[in-house]
ZATIMAR-307151 format. One record per residue: x, y, z of N, C-alpha, C, O in turn. Coordinates in steps of 0.001 Angstrom, whole numbers, plus 500000, padded with zeros to 6 digits. Layout:
REM residues N
XYZXYZXYZXYZ ...
REM end
This chain:
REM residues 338
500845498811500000500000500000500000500881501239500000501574501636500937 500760501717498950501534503062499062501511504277499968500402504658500341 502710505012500419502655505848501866501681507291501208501657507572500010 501130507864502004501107509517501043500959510522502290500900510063503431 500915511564502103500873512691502902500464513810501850500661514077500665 499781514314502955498550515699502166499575517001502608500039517114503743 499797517813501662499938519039501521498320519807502184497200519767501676 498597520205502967497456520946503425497447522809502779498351523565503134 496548523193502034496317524036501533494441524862501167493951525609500321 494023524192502293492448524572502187491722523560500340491857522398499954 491270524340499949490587523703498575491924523599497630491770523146496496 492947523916497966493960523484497048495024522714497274496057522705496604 494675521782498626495048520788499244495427519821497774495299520142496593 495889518651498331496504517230497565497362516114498133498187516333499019 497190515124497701497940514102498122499471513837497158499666514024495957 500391513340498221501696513195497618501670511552497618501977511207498759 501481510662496981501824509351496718503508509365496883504369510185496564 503549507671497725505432507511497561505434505648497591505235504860498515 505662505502496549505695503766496570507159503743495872507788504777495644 507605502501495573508692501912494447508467502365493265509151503089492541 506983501665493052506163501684491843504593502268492037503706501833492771 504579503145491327503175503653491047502299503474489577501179503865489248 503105502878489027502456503135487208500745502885487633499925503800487552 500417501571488062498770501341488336497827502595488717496820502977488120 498586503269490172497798504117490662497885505439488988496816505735488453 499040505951488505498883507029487639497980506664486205497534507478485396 497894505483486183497375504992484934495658504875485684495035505259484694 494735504643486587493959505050486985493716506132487363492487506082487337 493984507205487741493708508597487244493549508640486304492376508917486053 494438508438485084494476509108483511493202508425483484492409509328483215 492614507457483596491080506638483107490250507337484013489045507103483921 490617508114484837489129508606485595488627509655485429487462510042485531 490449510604484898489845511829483978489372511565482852488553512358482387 489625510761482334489422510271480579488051510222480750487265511063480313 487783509300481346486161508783481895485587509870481951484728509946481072 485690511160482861484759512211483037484925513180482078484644514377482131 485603512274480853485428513546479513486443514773479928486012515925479900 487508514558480230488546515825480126489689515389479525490166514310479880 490195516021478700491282515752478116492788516052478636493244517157478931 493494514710478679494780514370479189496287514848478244496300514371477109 497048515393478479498108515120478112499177515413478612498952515979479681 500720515295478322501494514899479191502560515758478256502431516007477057 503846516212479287504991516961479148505943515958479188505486514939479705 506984515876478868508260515185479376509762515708478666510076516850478330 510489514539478581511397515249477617511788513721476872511238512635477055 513251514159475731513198513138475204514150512348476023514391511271475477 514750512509477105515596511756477791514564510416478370514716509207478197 513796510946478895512774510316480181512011508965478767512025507735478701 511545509879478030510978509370477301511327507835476238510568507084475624 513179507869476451513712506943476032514370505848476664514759504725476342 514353506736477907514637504894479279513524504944479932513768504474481043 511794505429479829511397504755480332509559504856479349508435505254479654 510174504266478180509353504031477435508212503082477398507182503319476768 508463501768478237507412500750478551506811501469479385505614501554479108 507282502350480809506393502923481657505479504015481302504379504129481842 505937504861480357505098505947480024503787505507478621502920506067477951 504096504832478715503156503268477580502071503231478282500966503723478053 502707502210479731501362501649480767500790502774481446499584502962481282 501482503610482228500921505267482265499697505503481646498539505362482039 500215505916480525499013507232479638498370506310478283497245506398477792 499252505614477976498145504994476816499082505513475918500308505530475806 497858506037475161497664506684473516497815508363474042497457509163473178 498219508872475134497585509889475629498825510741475322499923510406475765 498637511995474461499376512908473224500428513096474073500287513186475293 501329513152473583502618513613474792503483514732473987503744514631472788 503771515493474572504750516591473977506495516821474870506555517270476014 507649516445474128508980516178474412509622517383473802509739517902472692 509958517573474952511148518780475451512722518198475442513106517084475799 513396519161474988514792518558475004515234518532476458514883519290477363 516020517575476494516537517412477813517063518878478306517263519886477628 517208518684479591518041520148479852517716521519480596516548521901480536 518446522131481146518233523440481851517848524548480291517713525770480339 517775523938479402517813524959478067516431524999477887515894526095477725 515672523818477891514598523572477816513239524927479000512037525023478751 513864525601479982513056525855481073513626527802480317514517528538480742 512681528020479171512909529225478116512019529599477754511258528718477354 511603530758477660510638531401476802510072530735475344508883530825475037 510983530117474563510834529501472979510150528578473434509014528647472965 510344527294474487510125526511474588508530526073475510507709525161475418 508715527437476486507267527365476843506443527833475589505305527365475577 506683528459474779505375529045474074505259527291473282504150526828473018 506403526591473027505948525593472110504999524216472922504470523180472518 505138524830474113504381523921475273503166524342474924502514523673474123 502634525573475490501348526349475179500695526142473703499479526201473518 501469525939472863501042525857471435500573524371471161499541524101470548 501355523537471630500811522224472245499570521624472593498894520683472177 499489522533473553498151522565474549496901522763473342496052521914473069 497048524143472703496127524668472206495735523502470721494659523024470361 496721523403470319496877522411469170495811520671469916495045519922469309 496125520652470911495316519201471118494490519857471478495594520234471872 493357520665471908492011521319471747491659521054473524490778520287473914 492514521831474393492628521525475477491531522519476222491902523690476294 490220522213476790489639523576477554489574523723479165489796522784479930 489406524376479367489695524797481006489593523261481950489986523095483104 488762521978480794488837521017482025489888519860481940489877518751482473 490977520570480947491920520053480148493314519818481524493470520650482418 494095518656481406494314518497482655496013517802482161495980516721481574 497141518323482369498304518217482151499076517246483094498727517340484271 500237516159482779501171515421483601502494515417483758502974514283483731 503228516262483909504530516904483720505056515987484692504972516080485916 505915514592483626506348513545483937507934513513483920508182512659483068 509046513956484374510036514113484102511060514638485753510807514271486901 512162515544485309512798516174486610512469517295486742511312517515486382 513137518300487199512811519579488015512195520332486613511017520651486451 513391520542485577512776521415484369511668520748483959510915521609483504 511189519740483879509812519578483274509227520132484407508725521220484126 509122519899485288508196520021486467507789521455486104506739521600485479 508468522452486414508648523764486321507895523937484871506696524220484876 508536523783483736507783524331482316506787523584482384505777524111481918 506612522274482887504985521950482837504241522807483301503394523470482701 504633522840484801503470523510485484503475524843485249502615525404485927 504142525624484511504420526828484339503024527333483231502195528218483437 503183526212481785502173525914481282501179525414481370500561525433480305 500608524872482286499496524561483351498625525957483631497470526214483290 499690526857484452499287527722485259499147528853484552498700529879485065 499702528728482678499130530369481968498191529910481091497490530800480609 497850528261480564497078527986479484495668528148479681495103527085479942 494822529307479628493363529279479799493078529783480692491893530075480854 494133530134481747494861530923482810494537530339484165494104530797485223 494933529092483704495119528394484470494117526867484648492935526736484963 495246525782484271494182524255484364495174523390485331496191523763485916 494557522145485304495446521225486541496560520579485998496578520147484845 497376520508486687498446519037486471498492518336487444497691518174488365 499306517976487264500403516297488201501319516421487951501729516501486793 502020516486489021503577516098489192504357514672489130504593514272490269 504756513921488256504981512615488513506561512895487907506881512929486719 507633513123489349508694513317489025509634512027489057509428511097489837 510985512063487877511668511228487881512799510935488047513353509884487722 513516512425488905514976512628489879514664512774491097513586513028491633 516001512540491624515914512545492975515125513897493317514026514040493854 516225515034492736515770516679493328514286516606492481514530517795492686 513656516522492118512249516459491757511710516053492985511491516915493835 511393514543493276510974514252493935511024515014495699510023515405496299 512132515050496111512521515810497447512285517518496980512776518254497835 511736518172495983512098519340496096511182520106495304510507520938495911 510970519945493609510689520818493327509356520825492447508920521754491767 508620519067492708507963518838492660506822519200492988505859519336492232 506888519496494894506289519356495537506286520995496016507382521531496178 505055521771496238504887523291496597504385524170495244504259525378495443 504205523869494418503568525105493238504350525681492769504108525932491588 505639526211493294506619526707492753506425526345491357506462525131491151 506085527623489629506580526880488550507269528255487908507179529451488188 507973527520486945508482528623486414510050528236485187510857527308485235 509926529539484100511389529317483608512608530281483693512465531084484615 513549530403483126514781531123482874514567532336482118514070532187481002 514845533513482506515128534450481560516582534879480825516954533706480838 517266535300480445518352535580480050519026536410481088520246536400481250 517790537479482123518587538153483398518971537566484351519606538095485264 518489535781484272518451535401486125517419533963485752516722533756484759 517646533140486936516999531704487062515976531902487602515983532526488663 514660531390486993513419531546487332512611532738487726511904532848488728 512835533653486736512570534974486172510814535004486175510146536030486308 510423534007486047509112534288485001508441532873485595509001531780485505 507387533055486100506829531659486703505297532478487890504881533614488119 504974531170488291503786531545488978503658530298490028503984529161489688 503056530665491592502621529611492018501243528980491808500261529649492130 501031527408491154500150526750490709500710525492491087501561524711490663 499707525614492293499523523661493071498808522711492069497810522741491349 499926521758492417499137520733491473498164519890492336497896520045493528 497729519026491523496436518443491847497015516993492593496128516358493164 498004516571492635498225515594493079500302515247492844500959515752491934 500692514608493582502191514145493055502233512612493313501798511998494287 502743512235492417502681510299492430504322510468492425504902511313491743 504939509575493250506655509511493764507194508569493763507416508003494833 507669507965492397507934506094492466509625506611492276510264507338491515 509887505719493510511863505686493505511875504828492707513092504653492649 511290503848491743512064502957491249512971503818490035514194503790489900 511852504677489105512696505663487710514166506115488434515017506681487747 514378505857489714515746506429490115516936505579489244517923505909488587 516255504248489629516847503384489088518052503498487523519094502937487184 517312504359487054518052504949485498518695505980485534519406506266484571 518636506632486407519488507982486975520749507514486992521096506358487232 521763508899486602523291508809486159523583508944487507522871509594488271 524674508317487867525354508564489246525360510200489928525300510615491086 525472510916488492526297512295488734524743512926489095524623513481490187 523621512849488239522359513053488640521430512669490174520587513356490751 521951511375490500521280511091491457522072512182493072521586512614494117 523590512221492375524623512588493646524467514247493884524974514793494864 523433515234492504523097516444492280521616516299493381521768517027494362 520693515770493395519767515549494087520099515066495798519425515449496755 521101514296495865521376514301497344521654515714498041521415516161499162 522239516201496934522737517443497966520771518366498255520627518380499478 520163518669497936518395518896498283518244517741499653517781518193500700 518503516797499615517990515663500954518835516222501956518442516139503120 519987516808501701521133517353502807520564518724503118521059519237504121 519776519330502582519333520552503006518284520525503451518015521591504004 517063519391503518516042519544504187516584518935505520516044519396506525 517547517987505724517976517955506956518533519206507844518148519379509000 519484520074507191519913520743507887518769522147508437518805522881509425 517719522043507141516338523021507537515922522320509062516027523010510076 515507521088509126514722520249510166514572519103510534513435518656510683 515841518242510805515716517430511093516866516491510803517286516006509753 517276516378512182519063516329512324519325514816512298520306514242511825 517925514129513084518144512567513172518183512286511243518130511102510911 518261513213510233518183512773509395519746513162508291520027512597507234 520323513982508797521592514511509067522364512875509315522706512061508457 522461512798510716522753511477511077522441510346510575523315509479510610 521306510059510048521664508960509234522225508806507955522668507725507567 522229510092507109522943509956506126524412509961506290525180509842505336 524781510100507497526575510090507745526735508592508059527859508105507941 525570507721508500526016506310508516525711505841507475526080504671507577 525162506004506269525228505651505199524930506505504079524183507483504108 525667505994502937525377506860501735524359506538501087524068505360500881 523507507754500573521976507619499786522620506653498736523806506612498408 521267505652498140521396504947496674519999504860496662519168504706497556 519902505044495004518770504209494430517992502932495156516799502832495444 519011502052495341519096500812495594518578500579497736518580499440498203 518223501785498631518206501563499477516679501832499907515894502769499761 516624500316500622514960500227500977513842501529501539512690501813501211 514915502191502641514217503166503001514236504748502648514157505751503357 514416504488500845514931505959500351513266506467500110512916507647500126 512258505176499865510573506239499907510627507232501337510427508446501387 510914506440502301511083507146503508511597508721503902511193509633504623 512593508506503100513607509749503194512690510594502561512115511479503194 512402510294500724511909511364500509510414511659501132509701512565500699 510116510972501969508546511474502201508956512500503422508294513495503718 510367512013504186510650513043505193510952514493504895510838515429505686 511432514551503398511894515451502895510591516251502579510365517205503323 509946516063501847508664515929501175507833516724502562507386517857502383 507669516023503961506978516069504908507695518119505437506987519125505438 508412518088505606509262519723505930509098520079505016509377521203505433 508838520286503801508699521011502841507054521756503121506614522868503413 506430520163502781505042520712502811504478521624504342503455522298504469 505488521357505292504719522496506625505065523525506277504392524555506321 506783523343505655506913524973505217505922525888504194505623527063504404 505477525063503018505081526077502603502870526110502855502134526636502020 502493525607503805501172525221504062501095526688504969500159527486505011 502329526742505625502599528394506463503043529273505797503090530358506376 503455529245504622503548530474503785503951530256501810504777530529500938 502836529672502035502151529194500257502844529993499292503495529386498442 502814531773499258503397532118498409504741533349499208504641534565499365 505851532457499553506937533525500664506465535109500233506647535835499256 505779535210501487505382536548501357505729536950503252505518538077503700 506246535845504081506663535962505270507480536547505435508474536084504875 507721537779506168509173538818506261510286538159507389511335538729507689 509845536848507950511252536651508554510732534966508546509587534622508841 511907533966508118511331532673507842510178532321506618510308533117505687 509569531764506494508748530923506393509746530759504793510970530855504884 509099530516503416508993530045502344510288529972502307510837528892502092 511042531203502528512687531526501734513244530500502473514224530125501828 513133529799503560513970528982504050514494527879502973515687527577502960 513477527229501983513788526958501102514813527220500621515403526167500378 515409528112500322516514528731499420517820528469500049518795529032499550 518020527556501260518869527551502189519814526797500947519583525734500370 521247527993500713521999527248499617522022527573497732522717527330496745 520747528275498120520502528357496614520852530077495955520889530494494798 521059530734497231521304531958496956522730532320496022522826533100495074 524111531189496850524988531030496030524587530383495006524809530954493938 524127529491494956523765528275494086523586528900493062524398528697492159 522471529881492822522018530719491382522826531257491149523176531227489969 523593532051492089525083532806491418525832531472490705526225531711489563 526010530543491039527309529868490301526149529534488837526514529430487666 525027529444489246524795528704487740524614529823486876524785529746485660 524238530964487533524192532380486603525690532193485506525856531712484385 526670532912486608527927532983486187528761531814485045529503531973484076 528224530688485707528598529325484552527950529405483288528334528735482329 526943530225483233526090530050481888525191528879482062524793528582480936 524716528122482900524031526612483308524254525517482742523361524763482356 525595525284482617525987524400481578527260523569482017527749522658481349 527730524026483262528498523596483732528265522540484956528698521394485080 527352523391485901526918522634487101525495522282487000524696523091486527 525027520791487534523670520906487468523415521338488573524283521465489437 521578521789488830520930522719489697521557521889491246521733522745492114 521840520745491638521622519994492957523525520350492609523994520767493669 524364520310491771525769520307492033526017521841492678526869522141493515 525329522455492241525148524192492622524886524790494067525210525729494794 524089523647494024523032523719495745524147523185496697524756523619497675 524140522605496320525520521766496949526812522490497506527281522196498605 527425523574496580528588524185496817527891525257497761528403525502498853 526460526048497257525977527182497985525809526408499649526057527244500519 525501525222500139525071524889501633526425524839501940526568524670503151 528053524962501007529036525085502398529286526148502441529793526673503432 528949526848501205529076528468501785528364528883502496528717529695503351 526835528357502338526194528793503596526403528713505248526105529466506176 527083527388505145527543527066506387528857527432506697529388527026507731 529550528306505741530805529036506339530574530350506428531464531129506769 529046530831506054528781532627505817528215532362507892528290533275508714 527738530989508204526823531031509270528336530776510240528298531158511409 529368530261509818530162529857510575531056531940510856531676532198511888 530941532561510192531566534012510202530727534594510958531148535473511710 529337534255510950528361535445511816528250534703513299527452535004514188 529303533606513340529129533058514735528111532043515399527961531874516610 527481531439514435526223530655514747526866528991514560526324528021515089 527974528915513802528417527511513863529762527526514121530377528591514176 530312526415514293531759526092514905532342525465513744531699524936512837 533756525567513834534206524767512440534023523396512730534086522757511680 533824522678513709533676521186513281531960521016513061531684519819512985 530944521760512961529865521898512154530165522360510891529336521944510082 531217523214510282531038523483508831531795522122507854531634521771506685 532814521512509171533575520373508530532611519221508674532787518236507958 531422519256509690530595518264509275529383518053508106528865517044507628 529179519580507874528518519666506648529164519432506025528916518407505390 530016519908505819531410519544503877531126518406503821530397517909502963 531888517583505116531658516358504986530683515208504440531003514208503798 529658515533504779528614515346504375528147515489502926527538514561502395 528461516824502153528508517093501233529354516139499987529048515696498880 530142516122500551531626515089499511531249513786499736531687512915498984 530456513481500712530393511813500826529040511865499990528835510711499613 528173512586499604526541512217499582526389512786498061525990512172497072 526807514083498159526406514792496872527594515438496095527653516550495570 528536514432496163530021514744495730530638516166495015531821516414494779 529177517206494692529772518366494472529960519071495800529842520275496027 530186518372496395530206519206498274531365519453497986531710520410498679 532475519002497104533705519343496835533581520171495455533551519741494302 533512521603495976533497522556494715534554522181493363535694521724493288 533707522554492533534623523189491242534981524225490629534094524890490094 535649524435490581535875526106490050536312525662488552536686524552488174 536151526879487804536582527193486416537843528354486413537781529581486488 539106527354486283540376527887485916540843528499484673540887527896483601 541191529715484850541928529812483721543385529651483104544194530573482996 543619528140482659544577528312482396546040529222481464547204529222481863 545684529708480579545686530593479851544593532430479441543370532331479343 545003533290479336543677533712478660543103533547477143543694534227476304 542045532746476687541350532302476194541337530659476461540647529930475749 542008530229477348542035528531477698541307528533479350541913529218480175 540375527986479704539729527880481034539330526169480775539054525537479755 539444525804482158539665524507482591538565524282484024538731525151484880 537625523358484310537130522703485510538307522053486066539065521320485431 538429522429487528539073521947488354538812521948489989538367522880490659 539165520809490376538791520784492073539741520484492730540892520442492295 539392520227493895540456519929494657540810521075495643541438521022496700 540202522186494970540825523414495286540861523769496636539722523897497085 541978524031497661541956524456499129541335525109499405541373526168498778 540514525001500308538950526082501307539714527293501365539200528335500961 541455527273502042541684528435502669542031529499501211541912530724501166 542449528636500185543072529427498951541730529832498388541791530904497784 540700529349498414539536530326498145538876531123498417538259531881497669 538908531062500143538325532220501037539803533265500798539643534459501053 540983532879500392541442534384500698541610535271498927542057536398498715 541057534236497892540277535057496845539595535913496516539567536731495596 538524535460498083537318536128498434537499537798499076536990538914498973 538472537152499708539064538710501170539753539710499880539491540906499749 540706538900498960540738540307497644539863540591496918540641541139496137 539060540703496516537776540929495601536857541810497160535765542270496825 537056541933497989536130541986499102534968541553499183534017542190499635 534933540299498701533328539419499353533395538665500712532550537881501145 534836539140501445534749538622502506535339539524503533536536539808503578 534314540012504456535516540655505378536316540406506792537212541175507138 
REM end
């Protein structure tokens, strides 16, 4: 029997499904909307779409699907309008009901297009990364990229439901699944330390029985956070806590052009800066910022930054390894550190 937990949100409440496997439960929905005469269709990309082609078969059927290129490129102005054009093209009306089946960027340009087509119809979240599932799935958050800044242009639009099968982890690239740990390391350090601790006795996998668990814990702090402040409009706490990490995080992916780091390798470097900006204002000790790193390099292996070297000028190089202290005193010349 699959676990779930309700996002509490008055009439825009929903249930979060978390099994291995869900195909049965998502493939009964699609027949119950079908049944009540509303028309179904589905977002993804062509990645998702090509390792998990028997599942998105038993899923939806015959049910029109529209494929997005893989990618942070994909979450664009060009690409939402070709979403929206989509929509309109399969003769979709207000009781027209979307499944943005994929990772974070589908999630986001799905529901993004969800939330402007007709001005507004339902989806589902049925995510298939780790950071999907633990993160960005779950809360309304949608939205894409502008050319000024990450997630420029978006709206909050709750979905109608999230179905959460760890098995699609299963096909996840090492480097993908180890971008998403670093999100499970930050809802611990938001709330909930016994969960801190267990990831230092073992490292997250695909492969571990009680990873529905994790993410429903993850999943579970998310949803109080934002049930207390739906759209961060709280002037001290509530929504932005979220962002714990991501403030650097958008700077590095700004600055990289998004092509270098994925969104969870980003998040990743921003929680040790966060925990060395918290370790300067006096709130942590260095064997808390060395237990976060730590943590970081064992779980979500970009906990060990990368920087972009220049070896030459016009020759630049990825490289790590790089000493904490030889970077903070980078920082103290440029004055971002005082």
């Amino acid at each position: 029997m699959p676990a779930s937990l309700t996002v509490n949100l008055g009439e825009r409440s929903y249930p979060i499904r978390f099994d291995l496997d869900l195909t049965d439960e998502v493939r009964r929905c699609v027949e119950q909307l079908t049944a009540a005469g509303r028309k179904v269709v589905v977002v993804t990309d062509r990645h998702v779409a090509d390792t998990q082609k028997e599942r998105l078969a038993a899923m939806f059927g015959a049910t029109p699907v529209r494929l997005a290129p893989p990618g942070e490129s994909s979450k664009s102005v060009p690409e939402f309008g070709r979403v929206l054009d989509f929509l309109a093209a399969e003769g979709l009306d207000r009781g027209g009901v979307l499944f943005a089946l994929g990772g974070g960027v589908v999630g986001d340009l799905g529901g993004f297009a969800a939330a402007s087509y007709l001005r507004g119809i339902d989806y589902y979240q049925v995510p298939t990364t780790l950071l999907a599932m633990v993160d960005s799935s779950v809360g309304g958050k949608t939205g894409i990229n502008l050319r000024a800044g990450k997630n420029l242009a978006g709206a909050f639009h709750q979905p109608r439901g999230v179905f959460i099968a760890t098995d699609f982890l299963r096909t996840l690239s090492e480097r993908e699944f180890a971008a998403g740990a670093a999100e499970v390391i930050k809802y611990g350090l938001l709330g909930d330390a016994g969960l801190l601790a267990e990831l230092e006795s073992a490292r997250l996998s695909a492969a571990r029985a009680d990873l529905p668990a994790i993410i429903r814990r993850c999943c579970a702090i998310k949803a109080r956070i934002v049930e207390a402040d739906e759209r961060e409009e709280a002037k001290e706490g509530g929504r932005a806590l979220l962002n714990l990490g991501h403030t650097f995080g958008h700077a590095i992916e700004q600055a990289s052009g998004y092509n270098t780091y994925l969104h969870g390798e980003a998040v990743a470097i921003g929680l040790s800066a966060a925990a060395r900006l918290s370790r300067q204002l006096g709130h942590l000790g260095e064997a808390e910022v060395a237990r976060v790193e730590a943590l970081l390099a064992a779980q979500a292996r970009a906990g060990a930054a990368r920087f972009i070297i220049l070896e030459s000028l016009g020759s630049a190089v990825v490289r790590s390894g790089i000493a904490p202290a030889l970077v903070e005193a980078c920082w103290r010349e440029v004055g971002a550190v005082d």
